[in-house]
C-alpha positions as CSV (number, residue, x, y, z in Angstrom):
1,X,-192.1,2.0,41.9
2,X,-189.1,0.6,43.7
3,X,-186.7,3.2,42.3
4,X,-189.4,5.6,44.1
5,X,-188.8,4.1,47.2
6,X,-184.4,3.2,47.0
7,X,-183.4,6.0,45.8
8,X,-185.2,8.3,49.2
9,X,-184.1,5.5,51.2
10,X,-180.2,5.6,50.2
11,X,-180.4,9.5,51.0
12,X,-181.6,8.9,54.5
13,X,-178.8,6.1,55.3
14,X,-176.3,8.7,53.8
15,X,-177.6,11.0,56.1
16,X,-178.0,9.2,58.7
17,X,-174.3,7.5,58.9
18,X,-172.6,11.2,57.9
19,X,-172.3,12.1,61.7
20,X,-170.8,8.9,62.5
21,X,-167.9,9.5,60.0
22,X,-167.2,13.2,61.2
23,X,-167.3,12.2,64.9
24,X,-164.6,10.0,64.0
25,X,-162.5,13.0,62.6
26,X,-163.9,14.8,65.5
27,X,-163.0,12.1,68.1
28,X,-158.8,12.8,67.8
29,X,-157.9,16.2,67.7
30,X,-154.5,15.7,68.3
31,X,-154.2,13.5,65.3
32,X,-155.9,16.5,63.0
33,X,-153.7,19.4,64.9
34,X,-150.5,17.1,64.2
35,X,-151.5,16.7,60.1
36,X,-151.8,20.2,60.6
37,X,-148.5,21.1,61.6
38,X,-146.7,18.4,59.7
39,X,-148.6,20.2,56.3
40,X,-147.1,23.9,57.6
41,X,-143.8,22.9,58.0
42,X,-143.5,21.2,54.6
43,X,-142.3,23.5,51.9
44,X,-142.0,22.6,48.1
45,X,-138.8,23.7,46.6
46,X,-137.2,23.8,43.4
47,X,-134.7,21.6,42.3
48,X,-132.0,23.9,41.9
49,X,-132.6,25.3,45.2
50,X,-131.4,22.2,47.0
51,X,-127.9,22.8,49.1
52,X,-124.9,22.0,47.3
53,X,-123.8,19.0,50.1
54,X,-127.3,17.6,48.9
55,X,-126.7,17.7,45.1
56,X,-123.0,16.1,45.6
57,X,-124.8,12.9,47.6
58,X,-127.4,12.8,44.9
59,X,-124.3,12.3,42.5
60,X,-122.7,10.4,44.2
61,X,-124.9,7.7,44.6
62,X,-125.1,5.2,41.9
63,X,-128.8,4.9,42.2
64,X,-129.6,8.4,41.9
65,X,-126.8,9.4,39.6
66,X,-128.8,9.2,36.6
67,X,-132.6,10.1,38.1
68,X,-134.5,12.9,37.5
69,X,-135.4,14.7,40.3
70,X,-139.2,15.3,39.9
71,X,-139.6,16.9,43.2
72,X,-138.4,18.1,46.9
73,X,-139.4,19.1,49.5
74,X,-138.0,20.7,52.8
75,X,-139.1,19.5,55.9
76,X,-138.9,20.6,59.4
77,X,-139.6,18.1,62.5
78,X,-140.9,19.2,66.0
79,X,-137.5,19.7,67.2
80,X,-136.3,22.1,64.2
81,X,-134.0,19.9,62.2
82,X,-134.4,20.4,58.5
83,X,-134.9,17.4,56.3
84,X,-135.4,16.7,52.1
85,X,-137.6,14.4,50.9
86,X,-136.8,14.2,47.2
87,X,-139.0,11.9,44.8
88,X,-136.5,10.9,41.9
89,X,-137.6,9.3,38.4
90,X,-135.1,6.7,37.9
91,X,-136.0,4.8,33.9
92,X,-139.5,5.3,34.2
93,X,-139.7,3.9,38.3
94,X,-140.9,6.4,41.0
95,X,-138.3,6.4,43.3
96,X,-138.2,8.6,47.2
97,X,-135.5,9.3,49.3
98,X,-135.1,11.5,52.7
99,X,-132.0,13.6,53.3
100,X,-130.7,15.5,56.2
101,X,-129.8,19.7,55.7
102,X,-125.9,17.8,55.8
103,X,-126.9,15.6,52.9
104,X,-126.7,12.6,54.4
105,X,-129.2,9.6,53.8
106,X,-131.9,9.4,55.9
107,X,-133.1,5.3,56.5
108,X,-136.1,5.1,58.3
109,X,-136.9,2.4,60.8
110,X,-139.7,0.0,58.3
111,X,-141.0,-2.7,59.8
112,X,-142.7,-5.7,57.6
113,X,-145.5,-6.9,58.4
114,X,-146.5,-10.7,56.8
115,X,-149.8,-10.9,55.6
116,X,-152.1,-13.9,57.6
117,X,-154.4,-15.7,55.9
């Protein structure tokens, strides 16, 4: 008899709290135009199709030397620079790098936050 009565009544929260989590989608638009355009202007290539400058810096650096490169892809920001973002499998450990179309290293700003307990 319970089950009878939980199981209709976990449909109707479901129901009930499904608008709340597609206004929240719904309440930035910006945020879902900007995934959109971020997701357009990032293109999967092969790893043979990366430029030459690129391939050299991969070599040249001793912690990419001997990675495989399991994928890239070619980026484009809002102000039309290209960029590579190249996911490299280095002994077994996932390892992600981001390039400039000169082949140059691209180091992002990370900040680190400390956990508070």
């Amino acid at each position: 008899m319970k089950t009878q009565l939980i199981i209709p009544a976990l449909f109707v929260m479901g129901l009930a709290f499904s608008p709340v989590s597609a206004m929240s989608n719904a309440a930035n638009p910006a945020a879902m135009e900007t995934n959109f355009i971020q997701d357009s202007e990032k293109v999967k290539i092969e790893k043979e199709n990366l430029p030459e400058t690129l391939k050299e810096t991969i070599k040249a650096d001793e912690t990419t030397r001997d990675a495989e490169v399991k994928e890239a892809w070619q980026m484009t920001d809002g102000e039309g620079k290209i960029y590579y973002a190249i996911k490299f499998d280095h002994n077994g450990t996932e390892l992600s790098k981001k390039y400039d179309a000169t082949g140059k290293e691209v180091k992002e700003d990370t900040e680190v936050k400390e956990k508070k307990d």
